[in-house]
N, CA, C and O atoms as a GROMACS GRO file, in nm:
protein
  520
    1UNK      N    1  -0.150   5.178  -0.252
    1UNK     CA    2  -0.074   5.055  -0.252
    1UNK      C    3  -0.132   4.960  -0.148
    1UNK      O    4  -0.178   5.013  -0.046
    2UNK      N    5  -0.136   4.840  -0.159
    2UNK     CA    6  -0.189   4.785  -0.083
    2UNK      C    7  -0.129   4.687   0.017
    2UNK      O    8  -0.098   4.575  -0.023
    3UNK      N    9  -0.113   4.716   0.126
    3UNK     CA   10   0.000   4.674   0.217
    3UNK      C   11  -0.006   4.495   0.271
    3UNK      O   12   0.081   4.434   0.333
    4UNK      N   13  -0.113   4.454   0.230
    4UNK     CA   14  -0.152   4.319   0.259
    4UNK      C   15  -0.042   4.234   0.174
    4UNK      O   16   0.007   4.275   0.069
    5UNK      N   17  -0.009   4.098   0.240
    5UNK     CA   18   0.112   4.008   0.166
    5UNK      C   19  -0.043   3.919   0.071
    5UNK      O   20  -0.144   3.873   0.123
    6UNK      N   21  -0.009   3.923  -0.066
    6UNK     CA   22  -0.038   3.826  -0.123
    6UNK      C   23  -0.010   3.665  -0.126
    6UNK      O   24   0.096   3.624  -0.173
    7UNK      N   25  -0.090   3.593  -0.086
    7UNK     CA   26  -0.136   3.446  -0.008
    7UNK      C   27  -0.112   3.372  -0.145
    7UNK      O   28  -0.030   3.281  -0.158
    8UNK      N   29  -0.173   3.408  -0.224
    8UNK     CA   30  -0.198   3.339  -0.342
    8UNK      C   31  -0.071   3.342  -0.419
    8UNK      O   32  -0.065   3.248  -0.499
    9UNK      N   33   0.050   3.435  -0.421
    9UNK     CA   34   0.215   3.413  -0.434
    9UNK      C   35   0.254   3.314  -0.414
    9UNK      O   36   0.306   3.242  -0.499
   10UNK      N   37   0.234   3.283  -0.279
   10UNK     CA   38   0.308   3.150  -0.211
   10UNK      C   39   0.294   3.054  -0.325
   10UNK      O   40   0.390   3.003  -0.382
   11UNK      N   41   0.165   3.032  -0.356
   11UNK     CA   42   0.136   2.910  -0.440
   11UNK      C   43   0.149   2.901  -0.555
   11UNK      O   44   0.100   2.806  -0.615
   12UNK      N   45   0.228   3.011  -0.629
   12UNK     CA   46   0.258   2.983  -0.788
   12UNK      C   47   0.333   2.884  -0.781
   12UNK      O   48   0.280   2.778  -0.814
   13UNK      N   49   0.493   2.879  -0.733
   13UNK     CA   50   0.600   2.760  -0.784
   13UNK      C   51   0.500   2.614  -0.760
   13UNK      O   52   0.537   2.515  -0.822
   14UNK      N   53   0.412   2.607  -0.697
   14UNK     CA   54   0.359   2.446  -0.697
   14UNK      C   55   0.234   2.492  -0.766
   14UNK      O   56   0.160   2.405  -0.721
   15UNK      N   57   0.146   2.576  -0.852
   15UNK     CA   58   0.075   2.572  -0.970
   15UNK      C   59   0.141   2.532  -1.108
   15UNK      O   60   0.082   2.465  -1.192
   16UNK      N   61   0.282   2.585  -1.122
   16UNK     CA   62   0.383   2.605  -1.224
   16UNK      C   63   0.424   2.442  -1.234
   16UNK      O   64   0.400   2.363  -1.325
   17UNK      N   65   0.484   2.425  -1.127
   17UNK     CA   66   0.504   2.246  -1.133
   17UNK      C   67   0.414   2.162  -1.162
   17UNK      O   68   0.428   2.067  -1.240
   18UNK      N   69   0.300   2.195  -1.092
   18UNK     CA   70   0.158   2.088  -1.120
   18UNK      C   71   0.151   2.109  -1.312
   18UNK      O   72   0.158   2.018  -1.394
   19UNK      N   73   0.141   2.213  -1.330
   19UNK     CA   74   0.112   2.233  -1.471
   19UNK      C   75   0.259   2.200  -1.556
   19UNK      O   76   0.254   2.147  -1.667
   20UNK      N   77   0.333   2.221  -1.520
   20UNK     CA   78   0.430   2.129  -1.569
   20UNK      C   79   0.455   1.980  -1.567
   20UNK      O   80   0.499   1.927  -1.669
   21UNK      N   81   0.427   1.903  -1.452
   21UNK     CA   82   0.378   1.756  -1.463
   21UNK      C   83   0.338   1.763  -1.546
   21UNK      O   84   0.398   1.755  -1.653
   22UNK      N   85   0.152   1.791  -1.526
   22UNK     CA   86   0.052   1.737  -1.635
   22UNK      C   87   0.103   1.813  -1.789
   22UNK      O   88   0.032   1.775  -1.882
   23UNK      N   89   0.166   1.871  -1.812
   23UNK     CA   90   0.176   1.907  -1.987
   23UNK      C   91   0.264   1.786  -2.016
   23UNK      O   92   0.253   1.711  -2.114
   24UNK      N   93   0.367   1.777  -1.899
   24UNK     CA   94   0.487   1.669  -1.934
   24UNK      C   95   0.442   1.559  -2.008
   24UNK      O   96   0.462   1.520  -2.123
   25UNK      N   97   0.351   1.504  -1.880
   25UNK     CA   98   0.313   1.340  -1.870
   25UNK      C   99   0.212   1.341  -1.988
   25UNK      O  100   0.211   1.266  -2.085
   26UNK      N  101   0.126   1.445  -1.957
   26UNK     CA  102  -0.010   1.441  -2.102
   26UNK      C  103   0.061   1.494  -2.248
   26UNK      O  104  -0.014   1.495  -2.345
   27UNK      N  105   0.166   1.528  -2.265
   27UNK     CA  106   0.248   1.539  -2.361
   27UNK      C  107   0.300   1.381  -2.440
   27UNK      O  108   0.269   1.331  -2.548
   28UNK      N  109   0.372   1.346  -2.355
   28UNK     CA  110   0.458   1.190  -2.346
   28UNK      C  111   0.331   1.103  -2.387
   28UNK      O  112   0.328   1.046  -2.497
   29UNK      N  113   0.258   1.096  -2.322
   29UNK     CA  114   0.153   0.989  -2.366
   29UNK      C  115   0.074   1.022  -2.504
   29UNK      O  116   0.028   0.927  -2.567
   30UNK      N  117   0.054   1.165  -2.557
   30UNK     CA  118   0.024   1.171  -2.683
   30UNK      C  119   0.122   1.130  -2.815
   30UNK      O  120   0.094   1.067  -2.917
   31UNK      N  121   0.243   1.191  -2.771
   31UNK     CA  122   0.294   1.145  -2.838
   31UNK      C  123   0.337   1.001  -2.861
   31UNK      O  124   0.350   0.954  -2.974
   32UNK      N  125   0.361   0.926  -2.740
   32UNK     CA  126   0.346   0.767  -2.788
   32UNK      C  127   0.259   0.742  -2.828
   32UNK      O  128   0.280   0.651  -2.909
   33UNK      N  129   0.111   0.779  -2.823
   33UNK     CA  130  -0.038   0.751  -2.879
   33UNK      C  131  -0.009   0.757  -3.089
   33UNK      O  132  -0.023   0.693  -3.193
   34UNK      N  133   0.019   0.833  -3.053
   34UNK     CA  134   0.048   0.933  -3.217
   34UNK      C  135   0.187   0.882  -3.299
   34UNK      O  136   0.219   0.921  -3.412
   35UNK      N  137   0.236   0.818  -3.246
   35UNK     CA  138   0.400   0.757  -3.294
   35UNK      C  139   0.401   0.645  -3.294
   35UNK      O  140   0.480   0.590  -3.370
   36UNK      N  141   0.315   0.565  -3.209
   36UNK     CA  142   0.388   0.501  -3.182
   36UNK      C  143   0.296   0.350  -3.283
   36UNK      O  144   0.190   0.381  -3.337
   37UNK      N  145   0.340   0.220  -3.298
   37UNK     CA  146   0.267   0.128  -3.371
   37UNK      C  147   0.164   0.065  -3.323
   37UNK      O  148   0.168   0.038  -3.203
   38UNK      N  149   0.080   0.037  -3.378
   38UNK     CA  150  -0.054  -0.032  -3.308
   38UNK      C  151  -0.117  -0.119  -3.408
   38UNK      O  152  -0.189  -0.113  -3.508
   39UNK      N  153  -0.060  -0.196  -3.338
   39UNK     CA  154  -0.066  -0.347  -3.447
   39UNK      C  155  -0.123  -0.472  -3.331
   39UNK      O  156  -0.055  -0.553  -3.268
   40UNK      N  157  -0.254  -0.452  -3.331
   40UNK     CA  158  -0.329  -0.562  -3.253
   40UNK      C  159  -0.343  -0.692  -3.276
   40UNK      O  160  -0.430  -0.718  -3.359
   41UNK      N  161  -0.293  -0.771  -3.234
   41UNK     CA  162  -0.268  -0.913  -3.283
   41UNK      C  163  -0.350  -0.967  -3.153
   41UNK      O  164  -0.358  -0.906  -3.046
   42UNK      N  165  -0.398  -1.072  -3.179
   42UNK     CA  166  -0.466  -1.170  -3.140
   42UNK      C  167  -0.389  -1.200  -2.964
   42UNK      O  168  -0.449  -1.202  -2.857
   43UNK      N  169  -0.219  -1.221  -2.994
   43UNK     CA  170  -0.152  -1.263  -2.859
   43UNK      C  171  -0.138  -1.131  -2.785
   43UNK      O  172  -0.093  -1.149  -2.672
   44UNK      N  173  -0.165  -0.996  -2.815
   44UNK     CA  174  -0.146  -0.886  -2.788
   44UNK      C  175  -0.253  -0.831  -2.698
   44UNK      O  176  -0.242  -0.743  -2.612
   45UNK      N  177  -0.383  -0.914  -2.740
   45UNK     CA  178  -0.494  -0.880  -2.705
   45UNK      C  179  -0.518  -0.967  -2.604
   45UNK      O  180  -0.572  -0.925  -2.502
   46UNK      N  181  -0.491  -1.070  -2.614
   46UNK     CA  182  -0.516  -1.176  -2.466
   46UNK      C  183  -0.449  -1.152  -2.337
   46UNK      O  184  -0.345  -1.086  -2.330
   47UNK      N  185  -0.520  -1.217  -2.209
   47UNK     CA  186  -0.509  -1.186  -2.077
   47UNK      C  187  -0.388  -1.248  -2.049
   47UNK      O  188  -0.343  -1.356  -2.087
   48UNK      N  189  -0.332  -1.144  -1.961
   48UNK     CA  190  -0.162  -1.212  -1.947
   48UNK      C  191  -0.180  -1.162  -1.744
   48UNK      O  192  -0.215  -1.069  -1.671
   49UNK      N  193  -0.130  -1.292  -1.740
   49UNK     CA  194  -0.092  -1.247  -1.559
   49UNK      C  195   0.015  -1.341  -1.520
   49UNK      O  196   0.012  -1.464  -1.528
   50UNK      N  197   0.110  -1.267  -1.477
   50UNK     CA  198   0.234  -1.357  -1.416
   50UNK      C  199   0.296  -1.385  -1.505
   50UNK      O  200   0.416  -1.387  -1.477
   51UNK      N  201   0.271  -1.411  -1.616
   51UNK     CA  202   0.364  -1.531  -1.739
   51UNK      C  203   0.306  -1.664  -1.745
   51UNK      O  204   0.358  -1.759  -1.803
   52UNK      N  205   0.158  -1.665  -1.662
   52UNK     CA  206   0.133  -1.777  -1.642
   52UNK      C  207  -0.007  -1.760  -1.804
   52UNK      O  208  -0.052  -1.654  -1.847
   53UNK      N  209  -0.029  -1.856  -1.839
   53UNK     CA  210  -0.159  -1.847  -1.985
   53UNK      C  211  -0.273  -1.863  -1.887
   53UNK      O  212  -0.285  -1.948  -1.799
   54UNK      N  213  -0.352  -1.765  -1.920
   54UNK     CA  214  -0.456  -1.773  -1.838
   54UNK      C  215  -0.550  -1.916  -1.904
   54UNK      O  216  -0.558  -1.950  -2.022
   55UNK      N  217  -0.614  -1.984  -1.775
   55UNK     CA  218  -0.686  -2.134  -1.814
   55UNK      C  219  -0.837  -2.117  -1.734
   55UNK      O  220  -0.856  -2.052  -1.631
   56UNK      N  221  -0.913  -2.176  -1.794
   56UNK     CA  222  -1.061  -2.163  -1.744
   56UNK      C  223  -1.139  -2.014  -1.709
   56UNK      O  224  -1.122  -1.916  -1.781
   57UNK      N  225  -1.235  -2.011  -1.579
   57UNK     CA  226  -1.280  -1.893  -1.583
   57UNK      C  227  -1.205  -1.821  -1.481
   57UNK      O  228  -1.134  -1.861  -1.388
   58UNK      N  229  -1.241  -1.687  -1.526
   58UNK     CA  230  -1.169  -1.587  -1.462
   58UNK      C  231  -1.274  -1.574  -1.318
   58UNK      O  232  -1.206  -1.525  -1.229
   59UNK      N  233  -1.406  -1.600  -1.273
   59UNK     CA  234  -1.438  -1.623  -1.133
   59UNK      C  235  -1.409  -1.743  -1.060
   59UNK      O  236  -1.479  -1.789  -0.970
   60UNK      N  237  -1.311  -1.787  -1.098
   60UNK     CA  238  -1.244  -1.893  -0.977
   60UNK      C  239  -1.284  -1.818  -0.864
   60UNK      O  240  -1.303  -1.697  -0.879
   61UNK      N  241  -1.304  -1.888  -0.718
   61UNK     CA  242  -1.327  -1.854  -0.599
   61UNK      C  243  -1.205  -1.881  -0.510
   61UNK      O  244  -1.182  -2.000  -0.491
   62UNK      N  245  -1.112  -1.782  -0.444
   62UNK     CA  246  -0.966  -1.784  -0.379
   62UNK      C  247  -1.061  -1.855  -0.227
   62UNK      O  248  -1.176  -1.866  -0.186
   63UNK      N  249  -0.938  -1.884  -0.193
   63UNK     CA  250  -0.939  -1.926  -0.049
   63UNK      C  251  -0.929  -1.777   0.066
   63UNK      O  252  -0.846  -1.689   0.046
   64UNK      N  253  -1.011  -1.775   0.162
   64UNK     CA  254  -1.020  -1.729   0.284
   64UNK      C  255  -0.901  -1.663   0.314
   64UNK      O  256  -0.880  -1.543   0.336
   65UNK      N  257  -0.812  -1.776   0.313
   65UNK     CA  258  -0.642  -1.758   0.362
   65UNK      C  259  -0.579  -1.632   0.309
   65UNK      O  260  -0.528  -1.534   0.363
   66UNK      N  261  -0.593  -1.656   0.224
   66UNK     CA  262  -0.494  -1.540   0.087
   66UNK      C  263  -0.536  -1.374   0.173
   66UNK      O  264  -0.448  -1.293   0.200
   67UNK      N  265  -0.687  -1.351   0.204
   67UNK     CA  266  -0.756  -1.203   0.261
   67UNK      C  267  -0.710  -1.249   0.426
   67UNK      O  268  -0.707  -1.169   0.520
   68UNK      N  269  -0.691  -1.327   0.432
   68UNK     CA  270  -0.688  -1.308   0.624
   68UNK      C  271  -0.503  -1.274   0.611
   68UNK      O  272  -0.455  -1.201   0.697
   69UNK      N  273  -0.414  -1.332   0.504
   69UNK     CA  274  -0.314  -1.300   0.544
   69UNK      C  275  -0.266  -1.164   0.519
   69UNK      O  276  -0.169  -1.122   0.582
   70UNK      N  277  -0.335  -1.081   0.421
   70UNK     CA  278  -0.364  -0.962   0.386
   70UNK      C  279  -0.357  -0.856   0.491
   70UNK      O  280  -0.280  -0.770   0.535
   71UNK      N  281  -0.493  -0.912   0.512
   71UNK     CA  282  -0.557  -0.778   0.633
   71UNK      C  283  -0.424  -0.826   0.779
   71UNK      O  284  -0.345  -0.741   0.820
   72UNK      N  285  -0.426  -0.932   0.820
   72UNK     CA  286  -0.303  -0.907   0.909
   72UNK      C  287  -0.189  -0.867   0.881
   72UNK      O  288  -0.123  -0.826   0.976
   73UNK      N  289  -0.133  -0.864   0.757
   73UNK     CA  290  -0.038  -0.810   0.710
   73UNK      C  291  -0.040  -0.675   0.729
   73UNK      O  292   0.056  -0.623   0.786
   74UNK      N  293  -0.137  -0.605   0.690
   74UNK     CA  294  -0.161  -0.466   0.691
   74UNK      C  295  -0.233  -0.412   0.840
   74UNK      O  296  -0.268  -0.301   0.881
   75UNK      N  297  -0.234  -0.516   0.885
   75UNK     CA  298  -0.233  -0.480   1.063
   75UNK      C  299  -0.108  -0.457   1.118
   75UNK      O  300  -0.069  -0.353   1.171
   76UNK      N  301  -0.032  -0.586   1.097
   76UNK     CA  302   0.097  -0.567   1.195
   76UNK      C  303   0.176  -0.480   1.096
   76UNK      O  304   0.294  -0.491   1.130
   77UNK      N  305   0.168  -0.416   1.013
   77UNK     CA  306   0.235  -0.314   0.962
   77UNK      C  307   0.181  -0.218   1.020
   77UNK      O  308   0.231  -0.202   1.132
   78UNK      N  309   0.074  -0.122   0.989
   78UNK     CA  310   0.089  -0.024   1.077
   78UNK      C  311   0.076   0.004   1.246
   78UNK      O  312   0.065   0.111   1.306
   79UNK      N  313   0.080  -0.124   1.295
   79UNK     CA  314   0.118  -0.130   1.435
   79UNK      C  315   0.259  -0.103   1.452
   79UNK      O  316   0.311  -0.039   1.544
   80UNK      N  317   0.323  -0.168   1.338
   80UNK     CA  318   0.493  -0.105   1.328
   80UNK      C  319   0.556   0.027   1.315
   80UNK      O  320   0.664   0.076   1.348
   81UNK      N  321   0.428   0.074   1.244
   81UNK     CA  322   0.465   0.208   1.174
   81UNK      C  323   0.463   0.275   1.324
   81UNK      O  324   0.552   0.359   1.336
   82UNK      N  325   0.394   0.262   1.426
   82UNK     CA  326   0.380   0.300   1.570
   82UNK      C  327   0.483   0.351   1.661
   82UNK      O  328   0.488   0.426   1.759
   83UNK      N  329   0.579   0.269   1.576
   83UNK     CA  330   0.709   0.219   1.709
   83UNK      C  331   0.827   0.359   1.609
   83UNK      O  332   0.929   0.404   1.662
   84UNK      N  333   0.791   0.394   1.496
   84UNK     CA  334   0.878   0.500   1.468
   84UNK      C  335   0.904   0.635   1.526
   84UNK      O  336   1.015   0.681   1.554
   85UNK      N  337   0.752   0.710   1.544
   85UNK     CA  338   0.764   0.807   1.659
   85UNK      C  339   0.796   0.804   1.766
   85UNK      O  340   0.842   0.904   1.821
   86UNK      N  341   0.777   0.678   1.833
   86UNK     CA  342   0.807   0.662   1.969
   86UNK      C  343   0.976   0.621   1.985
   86UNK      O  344   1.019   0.621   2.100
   87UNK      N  345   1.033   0.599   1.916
   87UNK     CA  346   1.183   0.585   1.858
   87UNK      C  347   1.228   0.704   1.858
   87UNK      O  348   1.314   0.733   1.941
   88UNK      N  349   1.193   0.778   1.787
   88UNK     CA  350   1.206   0.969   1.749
   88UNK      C  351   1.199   1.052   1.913
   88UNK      O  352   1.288   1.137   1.904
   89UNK      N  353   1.168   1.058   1.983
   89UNK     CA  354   1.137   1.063   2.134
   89UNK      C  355   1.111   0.977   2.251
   89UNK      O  356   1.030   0.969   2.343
   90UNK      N  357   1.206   0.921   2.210
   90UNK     CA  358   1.244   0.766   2.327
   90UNK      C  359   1.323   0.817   2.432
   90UNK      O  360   1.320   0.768   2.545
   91UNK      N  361   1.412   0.941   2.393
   91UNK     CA  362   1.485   0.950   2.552
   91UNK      C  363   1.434   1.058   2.568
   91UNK      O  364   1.511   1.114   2.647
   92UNK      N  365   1.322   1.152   2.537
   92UNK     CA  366   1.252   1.275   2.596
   92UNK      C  367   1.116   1.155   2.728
   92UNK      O  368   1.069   1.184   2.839
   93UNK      N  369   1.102   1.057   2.662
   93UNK     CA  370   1.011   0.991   2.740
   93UNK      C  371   1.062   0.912   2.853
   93UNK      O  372   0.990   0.838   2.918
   94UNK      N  373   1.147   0.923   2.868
   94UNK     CA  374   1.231   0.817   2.963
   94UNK      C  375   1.155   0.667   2.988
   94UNK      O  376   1.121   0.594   2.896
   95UNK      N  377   1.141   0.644   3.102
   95UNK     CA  378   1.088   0.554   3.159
   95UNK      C  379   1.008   0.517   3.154
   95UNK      O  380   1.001   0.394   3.147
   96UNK      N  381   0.879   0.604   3.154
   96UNK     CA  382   0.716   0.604   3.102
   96UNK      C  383   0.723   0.540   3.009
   96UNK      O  384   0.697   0.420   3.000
   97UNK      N  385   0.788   0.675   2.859
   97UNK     CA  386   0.769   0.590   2.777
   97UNK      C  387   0.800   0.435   2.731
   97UNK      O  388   0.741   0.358   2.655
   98UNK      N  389   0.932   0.422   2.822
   98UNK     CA  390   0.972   0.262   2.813
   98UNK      C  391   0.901   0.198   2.813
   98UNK      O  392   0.875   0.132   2.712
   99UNK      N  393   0.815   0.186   2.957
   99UNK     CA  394   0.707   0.085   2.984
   99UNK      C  395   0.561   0.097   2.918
   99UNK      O  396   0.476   0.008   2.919
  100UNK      N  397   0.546   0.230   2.856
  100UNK     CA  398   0.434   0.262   2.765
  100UNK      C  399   0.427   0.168   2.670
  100UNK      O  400   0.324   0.104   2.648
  101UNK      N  401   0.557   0.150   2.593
  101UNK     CA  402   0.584   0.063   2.474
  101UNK      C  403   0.559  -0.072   2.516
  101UNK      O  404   0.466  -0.137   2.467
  102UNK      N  405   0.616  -0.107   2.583
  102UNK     CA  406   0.608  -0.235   2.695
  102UNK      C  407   0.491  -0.278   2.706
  102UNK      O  408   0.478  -0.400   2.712
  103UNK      N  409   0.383  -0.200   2.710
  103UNK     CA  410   0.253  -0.253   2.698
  103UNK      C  411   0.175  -0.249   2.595
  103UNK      O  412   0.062  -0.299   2.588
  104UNK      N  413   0.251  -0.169   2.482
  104UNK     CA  414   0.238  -0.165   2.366
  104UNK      C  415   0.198  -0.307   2.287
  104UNK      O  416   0.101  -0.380   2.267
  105UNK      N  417   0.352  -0.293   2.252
  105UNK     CA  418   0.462  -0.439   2.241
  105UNK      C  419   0.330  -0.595   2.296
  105UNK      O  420   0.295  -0.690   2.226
  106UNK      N  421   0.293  -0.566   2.431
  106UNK     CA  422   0.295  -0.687   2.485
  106UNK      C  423   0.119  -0.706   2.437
  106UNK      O  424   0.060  -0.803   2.485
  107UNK      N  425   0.052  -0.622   2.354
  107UNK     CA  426  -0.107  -0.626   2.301
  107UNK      C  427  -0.040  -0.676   2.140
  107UNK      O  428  -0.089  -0.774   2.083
  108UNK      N  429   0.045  -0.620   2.094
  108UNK     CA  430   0.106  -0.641   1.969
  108UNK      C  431   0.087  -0.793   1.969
  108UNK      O  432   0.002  -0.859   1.910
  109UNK      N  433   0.175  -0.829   2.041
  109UNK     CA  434   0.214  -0.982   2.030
  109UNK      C  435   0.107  -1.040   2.092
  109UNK      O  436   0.096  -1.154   2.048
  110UNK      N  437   0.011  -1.011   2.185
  110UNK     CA  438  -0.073  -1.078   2.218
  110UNK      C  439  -0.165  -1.108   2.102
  110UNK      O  440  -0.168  -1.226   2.064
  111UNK      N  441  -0.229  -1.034   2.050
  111UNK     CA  442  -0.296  -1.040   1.906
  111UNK      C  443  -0.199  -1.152   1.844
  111UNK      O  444  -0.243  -1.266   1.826
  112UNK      N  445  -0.046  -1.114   1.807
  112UNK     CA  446   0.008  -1.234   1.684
  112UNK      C  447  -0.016  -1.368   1.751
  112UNK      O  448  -0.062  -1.466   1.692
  113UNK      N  449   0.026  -1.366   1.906
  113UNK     CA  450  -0.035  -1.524   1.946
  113UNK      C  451  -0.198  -1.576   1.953
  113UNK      O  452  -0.254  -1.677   1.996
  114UNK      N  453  -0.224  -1.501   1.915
  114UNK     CA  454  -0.398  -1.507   1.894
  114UNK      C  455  -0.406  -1.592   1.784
  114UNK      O  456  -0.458  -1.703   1.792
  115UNK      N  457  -0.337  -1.528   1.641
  115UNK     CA  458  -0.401  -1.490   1.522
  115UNK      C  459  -0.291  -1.684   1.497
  115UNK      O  460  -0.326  -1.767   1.414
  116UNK      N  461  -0.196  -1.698   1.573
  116UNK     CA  462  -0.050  -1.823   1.581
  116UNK      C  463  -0.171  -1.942   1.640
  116UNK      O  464  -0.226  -2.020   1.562
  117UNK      N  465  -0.188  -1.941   1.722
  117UNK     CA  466  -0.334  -2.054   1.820
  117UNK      C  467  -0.431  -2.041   1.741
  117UNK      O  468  -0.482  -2.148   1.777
  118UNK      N  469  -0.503  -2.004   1.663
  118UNK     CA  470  -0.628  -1.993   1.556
  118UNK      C  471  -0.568  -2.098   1.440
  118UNK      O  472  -0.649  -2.167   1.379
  119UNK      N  473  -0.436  -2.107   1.414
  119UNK     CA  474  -0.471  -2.176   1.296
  119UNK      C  475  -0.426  -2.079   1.164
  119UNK      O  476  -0.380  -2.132   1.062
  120UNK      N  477  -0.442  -1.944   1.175
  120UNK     CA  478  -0.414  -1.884   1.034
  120UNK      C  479  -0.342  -1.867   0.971
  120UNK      O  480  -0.365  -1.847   0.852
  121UNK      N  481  -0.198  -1.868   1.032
  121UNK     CA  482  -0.089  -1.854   0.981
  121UNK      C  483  -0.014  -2.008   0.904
  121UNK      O  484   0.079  -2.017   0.823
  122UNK      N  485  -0.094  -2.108   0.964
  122UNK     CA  486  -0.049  -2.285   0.948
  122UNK      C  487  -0.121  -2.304   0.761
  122UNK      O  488  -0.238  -2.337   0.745
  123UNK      N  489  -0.043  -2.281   0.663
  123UNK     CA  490  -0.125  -2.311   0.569
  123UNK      C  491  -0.097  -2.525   0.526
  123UNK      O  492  -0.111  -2.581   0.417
  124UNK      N  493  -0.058  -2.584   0.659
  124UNK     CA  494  -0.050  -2.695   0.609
  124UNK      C  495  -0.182  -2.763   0.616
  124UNK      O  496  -0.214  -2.840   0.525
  125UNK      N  497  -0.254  -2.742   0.708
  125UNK     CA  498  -0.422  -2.816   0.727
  125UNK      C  499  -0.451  -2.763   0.611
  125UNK      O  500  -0.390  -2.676   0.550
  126UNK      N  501  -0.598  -2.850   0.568
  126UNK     CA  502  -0.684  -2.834   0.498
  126UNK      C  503  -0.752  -2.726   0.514
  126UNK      O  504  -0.752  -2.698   0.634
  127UNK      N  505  -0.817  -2.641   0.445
  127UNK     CA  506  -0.925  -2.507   0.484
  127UNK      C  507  -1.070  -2.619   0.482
  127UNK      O  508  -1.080  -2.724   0.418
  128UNK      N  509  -1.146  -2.572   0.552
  128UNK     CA  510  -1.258  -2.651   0.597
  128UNK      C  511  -1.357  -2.621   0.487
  128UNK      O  512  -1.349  -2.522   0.415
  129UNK      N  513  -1.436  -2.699   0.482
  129UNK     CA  514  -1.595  -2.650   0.339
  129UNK      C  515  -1.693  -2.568   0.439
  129UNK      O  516  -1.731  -2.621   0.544
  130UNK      N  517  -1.735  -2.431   0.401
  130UNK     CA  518  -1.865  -2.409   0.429
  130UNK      C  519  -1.934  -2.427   0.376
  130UNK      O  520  -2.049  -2.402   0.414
   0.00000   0.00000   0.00000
């Protein structure tokens, strides 16, 4: 008999599920494939975004603005995401951590008054021609 715990046990109930997803989902989609109507019409086939009719070419060139508000967006988000652990053990840290954050906090906002004095956030000016 072999006295060792089998490792590879652990992991049936999440093989069983995985393979249950995918039969589910790859099930469902055949059968809408196979059932369902497919009647390609002309308005069916054209580019739809927003509700808006798409007009001219599709390489229009966006403005600068649209990616800078992006990527800061997805800056000061996970600079936020920061302040959750330190929330979670705020009174194991006492004081330290107070003022840890404190200097946190005070690079946080230094950056947003950076990014506020640059201009990027003001979409009333003109964007300049390069």
């Amino acid at each position: 008999m072999n006295s060792q715990p089998n490792y590879m046990a652990n992991y049936l109930p999440i093989l069983i599920q995985l393979g249950l997803a995918l039969g589910l989902s790859g099930g469902i989609l055949a059968l809408s494939w196979l059932l369902g109507l497919h009647r390609r019409t002309r308005r069916k086939l054209a580019a739809y975004e927003c509700g808006v009719e798409p007009v001219g070419d599709a390489q229009n060139r966006f403005a600068v603005r649209f990616y800078l508000v992006a990527i800061i967006f997805i800056l000061f988000d996970i600079e936020t995401v920061f302040l959750i652990p330190w929330a979670v053990v705020f009174r194991s840290l006492k004081l330290f951590g107070f003022f840890e954050m404190l200097v946190y906090m005070a690079i946080v906002l230094a950056g947003f008054f950076y990014i506020w004095r640059k201009g990027v956030l003001d979409w009333n000016t003109p964007e300049r021609a390069e």
